[in-house]
C-alpha positions in Angstrom: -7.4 6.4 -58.6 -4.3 5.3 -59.4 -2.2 7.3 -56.9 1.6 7.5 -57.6 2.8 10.8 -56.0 6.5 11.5 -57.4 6.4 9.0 -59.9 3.7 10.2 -62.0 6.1 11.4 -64.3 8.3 8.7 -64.8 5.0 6.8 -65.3 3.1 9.0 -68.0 6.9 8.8 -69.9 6.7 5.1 -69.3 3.5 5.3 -71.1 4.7 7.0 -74.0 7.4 5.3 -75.3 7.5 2.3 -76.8 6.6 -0.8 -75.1 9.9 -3.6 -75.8 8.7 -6.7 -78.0 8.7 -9.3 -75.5 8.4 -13.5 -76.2 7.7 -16.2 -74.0 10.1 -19.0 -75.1 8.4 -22.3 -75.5 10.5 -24.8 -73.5 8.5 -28.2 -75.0 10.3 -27.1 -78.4 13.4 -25.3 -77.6 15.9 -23.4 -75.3 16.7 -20.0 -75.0 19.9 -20.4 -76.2 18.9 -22.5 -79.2 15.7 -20.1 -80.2 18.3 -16.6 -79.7 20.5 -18.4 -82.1 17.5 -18.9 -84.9 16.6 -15.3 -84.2 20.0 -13.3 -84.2 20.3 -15.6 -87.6 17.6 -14.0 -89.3 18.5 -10.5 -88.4 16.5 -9.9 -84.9 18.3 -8.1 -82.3 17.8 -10.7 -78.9 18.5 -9.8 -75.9 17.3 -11.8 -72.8 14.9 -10.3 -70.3 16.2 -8.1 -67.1 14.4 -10.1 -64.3 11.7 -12.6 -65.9 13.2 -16.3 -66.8 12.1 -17.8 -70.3 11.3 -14.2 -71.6 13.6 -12.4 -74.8 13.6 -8.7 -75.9 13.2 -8.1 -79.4 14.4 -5.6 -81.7 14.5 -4.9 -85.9 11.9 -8.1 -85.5 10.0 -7.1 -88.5 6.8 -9.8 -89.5 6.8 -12.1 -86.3 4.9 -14.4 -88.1 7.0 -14.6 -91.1 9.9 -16.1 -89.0 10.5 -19.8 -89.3 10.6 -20.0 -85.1 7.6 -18.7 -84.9 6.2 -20.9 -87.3 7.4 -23.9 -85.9 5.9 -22.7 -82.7 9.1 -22.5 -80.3 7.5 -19.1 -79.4 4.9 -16.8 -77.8 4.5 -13.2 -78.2 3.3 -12.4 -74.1 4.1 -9.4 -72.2 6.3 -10.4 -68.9 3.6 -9.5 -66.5 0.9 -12.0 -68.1 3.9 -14.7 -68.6 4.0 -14.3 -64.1 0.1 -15.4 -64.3 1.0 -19.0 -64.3 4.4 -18.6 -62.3 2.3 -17.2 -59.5 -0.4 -19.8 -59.8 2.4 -22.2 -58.9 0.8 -24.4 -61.9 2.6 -28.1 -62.0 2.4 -31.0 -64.5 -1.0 -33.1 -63.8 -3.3 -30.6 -62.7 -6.5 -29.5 -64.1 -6.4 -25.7 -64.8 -9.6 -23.6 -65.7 -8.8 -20.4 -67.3 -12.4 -18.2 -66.8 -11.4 -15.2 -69.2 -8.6 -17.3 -71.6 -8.7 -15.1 -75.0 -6.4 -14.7 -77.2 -4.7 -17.5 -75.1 -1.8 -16.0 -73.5 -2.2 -17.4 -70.2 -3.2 -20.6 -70.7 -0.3 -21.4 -73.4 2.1 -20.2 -70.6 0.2 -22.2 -68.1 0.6 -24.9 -70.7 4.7 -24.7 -71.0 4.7 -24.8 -67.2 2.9 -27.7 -66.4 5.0 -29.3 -69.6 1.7 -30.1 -71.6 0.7 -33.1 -69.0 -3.0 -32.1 -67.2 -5.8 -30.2 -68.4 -6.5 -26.6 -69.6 -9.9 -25.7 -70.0 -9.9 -22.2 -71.8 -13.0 -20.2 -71.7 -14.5 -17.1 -73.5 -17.9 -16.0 -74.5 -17.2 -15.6 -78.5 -16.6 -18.6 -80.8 -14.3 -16.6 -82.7 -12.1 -16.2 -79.5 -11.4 -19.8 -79.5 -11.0 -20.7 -82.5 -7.9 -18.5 -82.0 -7.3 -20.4 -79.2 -7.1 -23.6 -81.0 -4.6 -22.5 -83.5 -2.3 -21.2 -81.3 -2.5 -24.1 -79.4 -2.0 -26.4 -82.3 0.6 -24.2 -83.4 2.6 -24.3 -80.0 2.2 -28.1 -79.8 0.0 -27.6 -76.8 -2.5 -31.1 -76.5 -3.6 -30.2 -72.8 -5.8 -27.4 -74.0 -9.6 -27.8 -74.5 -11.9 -25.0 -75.4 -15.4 -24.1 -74.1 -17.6 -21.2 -74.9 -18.9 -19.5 -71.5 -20.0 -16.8 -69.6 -17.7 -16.2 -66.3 -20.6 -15.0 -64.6 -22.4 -18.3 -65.4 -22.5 -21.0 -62.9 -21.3 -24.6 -64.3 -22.6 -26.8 -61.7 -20.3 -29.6 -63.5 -16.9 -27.6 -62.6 -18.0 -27.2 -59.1 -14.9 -27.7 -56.3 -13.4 -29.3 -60.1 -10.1 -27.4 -60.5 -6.7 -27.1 -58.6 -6.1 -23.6 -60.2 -8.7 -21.3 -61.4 -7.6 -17.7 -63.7 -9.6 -14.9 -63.9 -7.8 -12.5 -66.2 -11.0 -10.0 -65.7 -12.1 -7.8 -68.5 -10.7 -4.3 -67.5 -9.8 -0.8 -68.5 -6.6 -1.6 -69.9 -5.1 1.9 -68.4 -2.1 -0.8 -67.5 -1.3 -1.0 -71.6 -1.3 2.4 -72.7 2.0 2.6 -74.2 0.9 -0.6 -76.7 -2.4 0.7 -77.5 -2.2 4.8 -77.0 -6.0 4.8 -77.8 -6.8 3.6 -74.7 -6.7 7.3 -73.2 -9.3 8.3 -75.0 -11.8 6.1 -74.2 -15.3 7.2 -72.8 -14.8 6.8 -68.5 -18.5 6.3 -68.5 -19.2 3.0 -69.5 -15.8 1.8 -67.4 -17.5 3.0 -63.9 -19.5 -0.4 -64.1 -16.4 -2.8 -64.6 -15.8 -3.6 -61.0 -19.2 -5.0 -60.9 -18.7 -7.3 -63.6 -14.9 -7.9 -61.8 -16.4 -9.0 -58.7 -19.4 -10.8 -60.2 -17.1 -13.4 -62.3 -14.7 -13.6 -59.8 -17.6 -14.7 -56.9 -18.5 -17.4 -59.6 -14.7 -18.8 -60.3 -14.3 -19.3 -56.6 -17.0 -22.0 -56.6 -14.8 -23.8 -59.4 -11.6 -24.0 -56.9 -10.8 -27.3 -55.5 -10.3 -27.3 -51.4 -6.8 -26.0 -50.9 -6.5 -24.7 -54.3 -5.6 -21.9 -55.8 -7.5 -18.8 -57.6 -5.7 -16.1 -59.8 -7.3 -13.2 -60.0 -5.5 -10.0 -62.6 -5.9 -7.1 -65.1 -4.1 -5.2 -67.4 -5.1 -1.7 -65.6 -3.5 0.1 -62.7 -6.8 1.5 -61.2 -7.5 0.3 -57.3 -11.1 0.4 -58.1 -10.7 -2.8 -60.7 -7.5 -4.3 -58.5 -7.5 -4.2 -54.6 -11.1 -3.1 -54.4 -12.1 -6.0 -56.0 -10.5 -8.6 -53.9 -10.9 -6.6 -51.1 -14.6 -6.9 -51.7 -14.3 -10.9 -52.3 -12.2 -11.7 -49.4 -14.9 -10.1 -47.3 -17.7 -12.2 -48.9 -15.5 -15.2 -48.9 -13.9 -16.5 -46.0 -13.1 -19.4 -47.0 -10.2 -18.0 -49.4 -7.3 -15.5 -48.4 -4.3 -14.0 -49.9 -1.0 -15.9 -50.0 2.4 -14.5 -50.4 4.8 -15.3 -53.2 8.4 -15.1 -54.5 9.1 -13.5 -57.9 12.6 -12.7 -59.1 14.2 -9.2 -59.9 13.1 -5.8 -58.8 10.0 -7.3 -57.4 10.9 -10.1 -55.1 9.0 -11.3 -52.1 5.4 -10.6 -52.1 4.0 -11.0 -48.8 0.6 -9.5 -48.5 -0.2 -11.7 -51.6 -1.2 -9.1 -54.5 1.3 -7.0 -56.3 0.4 -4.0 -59.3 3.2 -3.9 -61.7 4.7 -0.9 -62.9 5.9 0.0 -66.4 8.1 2.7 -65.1 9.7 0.6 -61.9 9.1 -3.4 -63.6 9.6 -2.9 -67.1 6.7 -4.6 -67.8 2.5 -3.7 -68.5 1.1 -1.8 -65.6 -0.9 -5.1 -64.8 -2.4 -6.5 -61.3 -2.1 -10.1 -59.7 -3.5 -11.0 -56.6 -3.0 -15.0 -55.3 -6.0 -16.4 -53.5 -5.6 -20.0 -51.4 -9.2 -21.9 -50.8 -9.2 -23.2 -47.1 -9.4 -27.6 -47.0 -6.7 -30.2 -48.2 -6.0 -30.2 -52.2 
């Protein structure tokens, strides 16, 4: 389904080599500057990312988590794409952010840098386990806006209703978008993926009841497949009037997004193949 004409090729090569190590650079504990120094110190080749600000390449990195920075917290381990979640949200300092699908934690720890730890992160998976990773990271980050809550996204929580100013829905997916970081992915069974877009839609018609009036909703995967993307949206836009897409700015090779929704390329971005649409809720925030 995903239809790419000439560039098939230059996609499926995309998809075999290897995927750059990218960080997110935590700006509450240091600059970019100051953490390529630390790095380029202990032997890691740093170099900053092409197009997406607050993001270094790594090479000859070895154990991550031996490294003193990462320790201390100064960084996160996110692929560019995800780190363009909270960008695209347009997150600020104050607000109160629900992320619906959070695990391992990505999202809302860049959602967290954004808004400079001053709000409320509520950070939601079904498994225990999930958050406990959660947690850590957070604690390891120096993150204190992030709370943790075990739920199911197709659940309704009357006590988050109209609650949030920004609501993420980093759906469960395929994962045809991260191929070239796990290569097993291409052998998985299509069978069982052919019901995904109903689960898609079904947490995504819940989150929508969670968004604030004149707030914002986030939906995105890590797969390149309409079916999971577009479709999906497509499908919730006509059931929900009351929300449509807005258009947004990102730097580099991808710039103005106008029609709201975007599917990132490996290939053409450098980044996960990976899908974000931005969804504005009608009313005054």
């Amino acid at each position: 389904q995903a239809i790419l004409g000439p560039e098939t090729e230059a996609c499926l090569a995309a998809d075999n080599a290897p995927a750059p190590l990218t960080i997110q650079v935590n700006p509450l504990k240091a600059a970019a500057e100051e953490l390529t120094a630390e790095l380029e110190a202990s032997g890691v080749i740093v170099r900053p990312h092409p197009w997406v600000s607050g993001c270094l390449e790594l090479d000859h990195a070895g154990d991550l988590t031996a490294l003193a920075p990462f320790r201390a917290g100064k960084f996160l381990v996110q692929d560019p794409a995800a780190r363009l979640v909270s960008q695209i949200a347009g997150v600020e300092p104050g607000m109160r952010v629900l992320d619906v699908c959070a695990a391992p934690g990505g999202k809302s720890f860049s959602a967290a840098f954004a808004m400079e730890d001053q709000g409320e992160i509520l950070a939601c998976d079904l498994h225990e386990n999930k958050l406990k990773r959660i947690r850590e990271g957070a604690e390891r980050l120096g993150l204190a806006c992030i709370q943790t809550t075990a739920a199911d996204g197709r659940g309704f929580r009357p006590e988050w209703e109209a609650a949030f100013d920004v609501v993420l829905v980093d759906a469960p997916c395929s994962g045809f978008g991260i191929i070239r970081k796990k290569p097993d992915i291409r052998f998985k069974d299509p069978e069982p993926l052919a019901g995904l877009p109903q689960v898609q839609s079904a947490i995504l018609d819940n989150a929508a009841g969670y968004v604030k009036p004149g707030g914002v909703l986030v939906y995105s995967t890590c797969t390149i497949l309409e079916r999971e993307n577009r479709a999906v949206t497509d499908a919730f836009l006509a059931a929900h009037p009351e929300f449509r897409r807005e258009s947004f700015l990102l730097p580099g090779p991808a710039g103005e997004v106008s029609e709201g929704q975007i599917t990132l390329w490996p290939q053409v971005h450098g980044t996960d193949g990976f899908y974000i649409c931005k969804l504005r809720k009608d009313g005054e925030a």
